[in-house]
C-alpha positions in Angstrom: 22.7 10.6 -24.4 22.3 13.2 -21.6 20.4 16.3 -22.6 18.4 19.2 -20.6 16.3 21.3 -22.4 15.1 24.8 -20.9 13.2 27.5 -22.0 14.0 30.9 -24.2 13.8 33.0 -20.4 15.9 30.2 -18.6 19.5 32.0 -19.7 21.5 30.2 -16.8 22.4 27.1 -15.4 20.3 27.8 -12.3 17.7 29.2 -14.5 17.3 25.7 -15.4 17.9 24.0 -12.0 15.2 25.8 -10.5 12.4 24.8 -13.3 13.1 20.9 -13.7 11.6 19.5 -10.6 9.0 16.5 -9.3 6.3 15.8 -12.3 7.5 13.1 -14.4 5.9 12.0 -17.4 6.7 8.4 -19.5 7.2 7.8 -23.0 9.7 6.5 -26.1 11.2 4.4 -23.5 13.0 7.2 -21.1 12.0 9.7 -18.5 10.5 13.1 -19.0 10.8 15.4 -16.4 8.5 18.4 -16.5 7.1 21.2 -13.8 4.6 23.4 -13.3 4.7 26.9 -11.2 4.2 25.2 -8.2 7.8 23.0 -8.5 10.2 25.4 -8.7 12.5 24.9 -6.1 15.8 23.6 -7.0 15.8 20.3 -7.5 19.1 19.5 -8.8 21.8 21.3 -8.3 24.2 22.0 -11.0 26.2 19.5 -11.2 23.1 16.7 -10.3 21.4 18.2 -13.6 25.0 17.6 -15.7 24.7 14.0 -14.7 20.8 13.3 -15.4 20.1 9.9 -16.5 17.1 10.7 -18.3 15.9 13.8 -20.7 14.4 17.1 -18.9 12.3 19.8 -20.3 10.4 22.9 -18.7 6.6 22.1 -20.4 4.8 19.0 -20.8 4.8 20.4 -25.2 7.9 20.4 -25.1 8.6 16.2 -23.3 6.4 15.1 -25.9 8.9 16.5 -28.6 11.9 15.2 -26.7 10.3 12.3 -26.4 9.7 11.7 -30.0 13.3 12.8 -30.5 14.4 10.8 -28.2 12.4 7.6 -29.4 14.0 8.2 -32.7 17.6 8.2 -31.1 17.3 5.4 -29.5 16.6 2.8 -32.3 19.2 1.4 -33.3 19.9 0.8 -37.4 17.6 -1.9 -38.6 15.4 -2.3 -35.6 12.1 -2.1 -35.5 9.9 0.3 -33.7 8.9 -2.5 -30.8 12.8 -3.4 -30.3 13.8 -0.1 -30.0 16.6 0.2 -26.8 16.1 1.7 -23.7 18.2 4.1 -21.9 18.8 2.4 -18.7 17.4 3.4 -15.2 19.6 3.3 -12.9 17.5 2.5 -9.5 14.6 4.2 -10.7 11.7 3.1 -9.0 8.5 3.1 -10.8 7.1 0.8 -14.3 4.6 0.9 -16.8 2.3 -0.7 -14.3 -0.5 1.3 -14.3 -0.8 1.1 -10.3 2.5 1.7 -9.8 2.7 5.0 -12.0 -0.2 6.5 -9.9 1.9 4.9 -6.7 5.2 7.4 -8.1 5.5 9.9 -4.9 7.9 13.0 -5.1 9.9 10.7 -2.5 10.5 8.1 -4.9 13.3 10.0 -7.3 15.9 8.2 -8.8 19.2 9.1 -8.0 21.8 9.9 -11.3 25.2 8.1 -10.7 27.3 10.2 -8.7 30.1 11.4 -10.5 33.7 10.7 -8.9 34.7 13.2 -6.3 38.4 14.6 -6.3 37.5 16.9 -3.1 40.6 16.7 -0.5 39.1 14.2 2.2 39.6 16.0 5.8 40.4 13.7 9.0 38.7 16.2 12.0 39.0 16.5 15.6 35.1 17.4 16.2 32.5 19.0 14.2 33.7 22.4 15.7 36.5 22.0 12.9 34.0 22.4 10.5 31.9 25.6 11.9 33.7 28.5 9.9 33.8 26.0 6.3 30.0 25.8 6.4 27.0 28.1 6.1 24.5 26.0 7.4 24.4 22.2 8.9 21.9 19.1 8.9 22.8 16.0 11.5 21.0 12.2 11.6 20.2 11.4 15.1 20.7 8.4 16.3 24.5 7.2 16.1 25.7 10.7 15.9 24.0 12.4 18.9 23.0 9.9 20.6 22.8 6.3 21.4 18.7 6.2 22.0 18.9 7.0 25.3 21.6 9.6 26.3 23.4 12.3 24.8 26.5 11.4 23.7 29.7 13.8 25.4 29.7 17.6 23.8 26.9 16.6 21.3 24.9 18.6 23.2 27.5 21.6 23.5 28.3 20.9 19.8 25.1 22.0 19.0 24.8 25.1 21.0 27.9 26.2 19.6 26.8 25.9 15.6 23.8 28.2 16.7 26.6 30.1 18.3 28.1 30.9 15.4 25.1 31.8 13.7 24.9 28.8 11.5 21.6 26.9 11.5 21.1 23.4 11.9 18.5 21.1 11.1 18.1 17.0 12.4 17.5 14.7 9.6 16.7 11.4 11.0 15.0 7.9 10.0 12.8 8.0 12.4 9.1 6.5 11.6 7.2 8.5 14.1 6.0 12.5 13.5 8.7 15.5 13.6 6.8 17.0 16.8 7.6 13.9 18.6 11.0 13.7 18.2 11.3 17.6 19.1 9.6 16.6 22.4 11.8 14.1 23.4 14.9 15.9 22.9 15.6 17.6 26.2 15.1 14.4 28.3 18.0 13.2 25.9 19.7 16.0 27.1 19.5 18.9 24.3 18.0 22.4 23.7 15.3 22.3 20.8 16.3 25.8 20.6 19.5 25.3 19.5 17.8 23.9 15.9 15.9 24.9 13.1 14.1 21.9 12.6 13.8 18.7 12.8 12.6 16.6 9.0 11.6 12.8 10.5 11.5 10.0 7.3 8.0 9.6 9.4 6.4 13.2 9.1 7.0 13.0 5.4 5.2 9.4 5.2 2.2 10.8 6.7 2.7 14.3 5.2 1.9 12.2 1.9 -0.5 9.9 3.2 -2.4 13.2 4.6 -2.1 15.2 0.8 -2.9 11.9 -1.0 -5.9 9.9 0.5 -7.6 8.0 -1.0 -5.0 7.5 -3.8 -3.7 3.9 -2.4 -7.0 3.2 -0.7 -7.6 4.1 3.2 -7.3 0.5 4.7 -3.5 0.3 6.3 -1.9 -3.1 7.6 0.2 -1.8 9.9 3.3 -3.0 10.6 5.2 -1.2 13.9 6.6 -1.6 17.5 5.1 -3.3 20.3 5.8 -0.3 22.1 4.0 2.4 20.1 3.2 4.6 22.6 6.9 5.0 24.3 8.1 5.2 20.4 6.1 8.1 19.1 4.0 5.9 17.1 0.5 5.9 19.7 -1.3 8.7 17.4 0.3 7.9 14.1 -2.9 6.8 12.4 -5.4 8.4 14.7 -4.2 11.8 12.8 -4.2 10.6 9.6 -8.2 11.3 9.4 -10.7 8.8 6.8 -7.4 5.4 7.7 -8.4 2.3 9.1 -6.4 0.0 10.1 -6.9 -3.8 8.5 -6.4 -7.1 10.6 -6.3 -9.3 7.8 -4.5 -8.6 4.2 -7.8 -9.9 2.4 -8.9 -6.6 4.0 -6.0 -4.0 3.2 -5.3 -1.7 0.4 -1.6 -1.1 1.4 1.0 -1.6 4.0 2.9 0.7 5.9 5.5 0.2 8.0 6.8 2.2 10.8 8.4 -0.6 13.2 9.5 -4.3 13.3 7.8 -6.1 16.1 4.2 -5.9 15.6 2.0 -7.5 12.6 -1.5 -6.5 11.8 -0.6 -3.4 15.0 -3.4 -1.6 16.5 -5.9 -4.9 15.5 -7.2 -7.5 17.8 -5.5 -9.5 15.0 -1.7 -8.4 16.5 0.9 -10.5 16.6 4.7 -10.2 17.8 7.7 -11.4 16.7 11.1 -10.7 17.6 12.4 -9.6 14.3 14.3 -6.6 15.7 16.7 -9.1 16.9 16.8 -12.1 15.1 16.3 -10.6 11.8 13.7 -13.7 11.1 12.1 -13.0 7.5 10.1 -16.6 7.4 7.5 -15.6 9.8 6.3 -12.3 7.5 6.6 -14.7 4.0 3.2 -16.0 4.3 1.6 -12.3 4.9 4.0 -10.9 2.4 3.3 -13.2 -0.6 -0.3 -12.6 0.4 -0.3 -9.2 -0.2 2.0 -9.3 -3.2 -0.4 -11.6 -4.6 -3.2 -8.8 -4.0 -0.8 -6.1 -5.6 -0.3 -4.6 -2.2 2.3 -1.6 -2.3 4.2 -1.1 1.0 5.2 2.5 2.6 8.4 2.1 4.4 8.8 4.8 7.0 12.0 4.3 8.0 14.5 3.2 5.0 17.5 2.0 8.0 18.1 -1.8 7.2 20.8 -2.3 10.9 21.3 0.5 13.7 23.7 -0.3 16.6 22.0 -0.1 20.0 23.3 0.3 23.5 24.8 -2.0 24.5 26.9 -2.9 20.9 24.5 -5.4 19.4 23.0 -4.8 15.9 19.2 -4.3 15.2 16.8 -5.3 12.3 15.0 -2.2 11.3 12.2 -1.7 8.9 14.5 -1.2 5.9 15.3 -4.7 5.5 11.7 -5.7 6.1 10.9 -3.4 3.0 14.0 -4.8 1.0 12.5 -8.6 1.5 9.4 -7.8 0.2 10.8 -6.2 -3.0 12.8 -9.5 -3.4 9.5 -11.5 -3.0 8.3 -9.4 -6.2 6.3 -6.3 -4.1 6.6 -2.6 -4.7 7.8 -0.6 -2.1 7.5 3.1 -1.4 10.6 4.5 0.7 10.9 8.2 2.8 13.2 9.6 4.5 17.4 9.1 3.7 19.1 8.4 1.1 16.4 9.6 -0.9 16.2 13.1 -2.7 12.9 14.6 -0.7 14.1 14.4 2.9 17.2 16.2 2.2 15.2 18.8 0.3 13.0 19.9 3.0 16.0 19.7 5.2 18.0 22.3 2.9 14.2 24.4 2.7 14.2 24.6 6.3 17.9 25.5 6.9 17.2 28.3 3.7 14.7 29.5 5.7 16.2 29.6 8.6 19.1 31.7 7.1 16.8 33.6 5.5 14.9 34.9 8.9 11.2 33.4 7.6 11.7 35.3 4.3 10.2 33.1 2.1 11.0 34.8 -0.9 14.8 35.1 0.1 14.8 31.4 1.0 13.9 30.6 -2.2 17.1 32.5 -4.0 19.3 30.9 -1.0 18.2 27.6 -2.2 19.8 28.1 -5.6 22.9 29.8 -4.5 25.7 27.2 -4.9 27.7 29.8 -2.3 25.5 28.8 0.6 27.1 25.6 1.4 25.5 22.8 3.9 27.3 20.0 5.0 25.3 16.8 6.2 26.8 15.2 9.3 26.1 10.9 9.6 27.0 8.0 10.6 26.0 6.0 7.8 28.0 5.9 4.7 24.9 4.9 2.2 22.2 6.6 3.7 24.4 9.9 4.8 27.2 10.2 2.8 25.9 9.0 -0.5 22.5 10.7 0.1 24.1 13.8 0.9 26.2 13.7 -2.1 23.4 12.6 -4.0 21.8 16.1 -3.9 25.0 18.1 -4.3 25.3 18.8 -0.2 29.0 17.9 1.5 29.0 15.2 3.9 31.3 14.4 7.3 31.2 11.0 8.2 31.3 10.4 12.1 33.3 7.3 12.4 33.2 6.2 15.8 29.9 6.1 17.7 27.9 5.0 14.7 27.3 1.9 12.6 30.6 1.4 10.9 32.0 2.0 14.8 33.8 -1.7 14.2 34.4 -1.0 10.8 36.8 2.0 12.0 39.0 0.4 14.3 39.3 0.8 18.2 38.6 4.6 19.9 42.2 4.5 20.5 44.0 4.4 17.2 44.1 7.1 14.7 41.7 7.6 12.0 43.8 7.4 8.7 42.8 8.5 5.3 43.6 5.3 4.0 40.7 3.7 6.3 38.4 5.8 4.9 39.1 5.2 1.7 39.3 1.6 1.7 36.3 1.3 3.5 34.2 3.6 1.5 35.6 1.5 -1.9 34.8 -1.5 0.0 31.3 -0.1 0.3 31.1 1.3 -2.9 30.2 4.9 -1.7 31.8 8.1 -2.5 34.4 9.8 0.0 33.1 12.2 2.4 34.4 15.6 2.4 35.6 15.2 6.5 35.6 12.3 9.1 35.3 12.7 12.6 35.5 10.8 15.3 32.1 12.0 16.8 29.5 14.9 17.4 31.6 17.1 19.3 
């Protein structure tokens, strides 16, 4: 059974979408979700907390009750106590491991299944077709404004004309270095940081975390990034994360984090380089992997992308696939950034505010109005799409300069509906509310 609970003063539906938020507590075999003053920001959205997979309340009194209720409802006739059945999880990423409940961040929520979506699926000339539907917009990077190196044509004007219109916009990208980094790089890509509201990296919230909870995993990092650190971002990434060291051997570590594929044991006089960015070669990262597994080593992924097409058409290995091998050797793994539920929070916060004009206050209510509508703009139909639709936000799906590019046909023929939906099944994603062919 699905059931929310609220309190006597939550009267509404987004009375109670505004109190169940990030502290979770275990027990009769589901999830309790509780908050505190601090949480309330809204979480789910309505039709997220219709479809919760587990049992909410507003107090942590009031999860143990539910909780024993729910302990009760679960037994089935003639079973014991110890056989009692469990709801099932769906994807939800934590145990009764002792370790692994204190390693639970707010980045790790499960997602509910996402209920079937009956919305009219649009076929778009550009995201200027979409300006007057939305209120407010958030766009991944790479694939859908540009390639890695240059701008891709009117992504640039694209943008200037959303701010145009009055509409903020917000970049919400996998990328494993800091926010501030990426905002600097920008204009020798070819686009006005001006033109945005803000930019929330799958990196900055890594080390946002790391920052808030030192100490909690230990402060010894194997490292596990680009060759190239400094051209990618990454040169200061530990530096300003103040009391880390980084470990050269896993004997040594207390967790690893991952922020690139090329370089094991980085920053150490321990480094070594493989070419896994291209090759996609798990067998020389077993030995160190099984290693740290045997330790109990968790692993911070900062950037959840498994593939990402790169200039030139070919395919790279990113550090998603790395962090998807290592659960399949038996580790625990940590993930930030897209699909997950936190990145596109702070995305909608900042667009909220945005809207808002730096009225905190006024940002808050936006957050809950269901009128304010944001449409996420990707090129990746589990990490955008799904994501997106995950936490109740629309989605266009850019067909044609992004990872499904082959998937979609040649730039010449038409983009059907039937593609799209055929495609999306094959994937097993929702449909997007609109496809177009690029940022434009």
């Amino acid at each position: 059974p699905r059931i929310a609970m609220a309190s006597a003063s939550a009267t509404s539906l987004p009375a109670t979408s505004r109190l169940v938020r990030e502290l979770r507590v275990r027990g009769a075999g589901c999830d309790i979700a509780s908050c505190t003053g601090q949480n309330l920001r809204a979480a789910f959205r309505h039709h997220a907390l219709r479809a919760l997979p587990f049992f909410t309340a507003v107090s942590a009194s009031a999860a143990l009750s539910v909780a024993a209720f729910a302990g009760r409802l679960q037994r089935r006739p003639g079973s014991s106590r110890r056989g009692a059945a469990r709801i099932r999880r769906h994807a939800c990423p934590y145990s009764s491991h002792p370790r692994k409940k204190l390693l639970r961040p707010e980045t790790a929520i499960c997602h509910a299944p996402i209920p079937p979506r009956t919305d009219e699926l649009q076929i778009c000339s550009g995201i200027s077709d979409l300006i007057e539907r939305y209120d407010a917009f958030t766009l991944d990077q790479y694939g859908v404004m540009h390639d890695g190196r240059t701008a891709y044509p009117g992504a640039s004007d694209c943008l200037a004309s959303i701010k145009a219109a009055g509409k903020p916009s917000v970049i919400l990208s996998n990328y494993a270095g800091r926010s501030a980094k990426q905002l600097e790089r920008l204009p020798s890509i070819g686009f006005n940081p001006d033109d945005l509201a803000g930019i929330v990296t799958s990196g900055e919230l890594a080390h946002r975390y790391l920052t808030r909870n030192r100490g909690k995993l230990g402060t010894r990092v194997l490292w596990i990034a680009w060759a190239e650190r400094e051209q990618r971002g990454l040169g200061d990434f530990i530096e300003e994360l103040e009391g880390y060291t980084l470990a050269s051997r896993v004997e040594d570590a207390d967790f690893i984090l991952v922020s690139g594929v090329e370089s094991l044991f980085a920053g150490t006089k321990a480094e070594v380089r493989y070419n896994y960015e291209r090759d996609g070669n798990y067998r020389n990262f077993r030995p160190t992997f099984r290693a740290a597994i045997q330790r109990s080593l968790p692993m911070l992924c900062a950037n959840p992308d498994l593939r990402v097409v790169r200039p030139g058409g070919w395919q790279a290995y990113l550090g998603g696939s790395l962090a998807r091998f290592y659960e399949e050797l038996g580790g625990r793994v940590v993930y930030f950034g897209k699909p997950y539920t936190k990145a596109f929070e702070e995305a909608r916060r900042l667009l909220c505010l945005a809207a808002a004009g730096g009225d905190e206050a006024k940002a808050a209510d936006m957050e809950l109005d269901e009128g304010f509508r944001i449409c996420h703009i990707g090129d990746s139909l589990h990490h955008d799409v799904a994501g997106a639709q995950g936490v109740g936000l629309d989605a266009a799906f850019v067909a044609r300069t992004g990872l499904h590019a082959e998937e979609t046909g040649s730039h010449d023929s038409p983009i059907t509906k039937e593609l799209v939906r055929e495609l999306c099944q094959r994937k097993q994603v929702p449909l997007p509310q609109a496809v177009v062919p690029r940022d434009r």
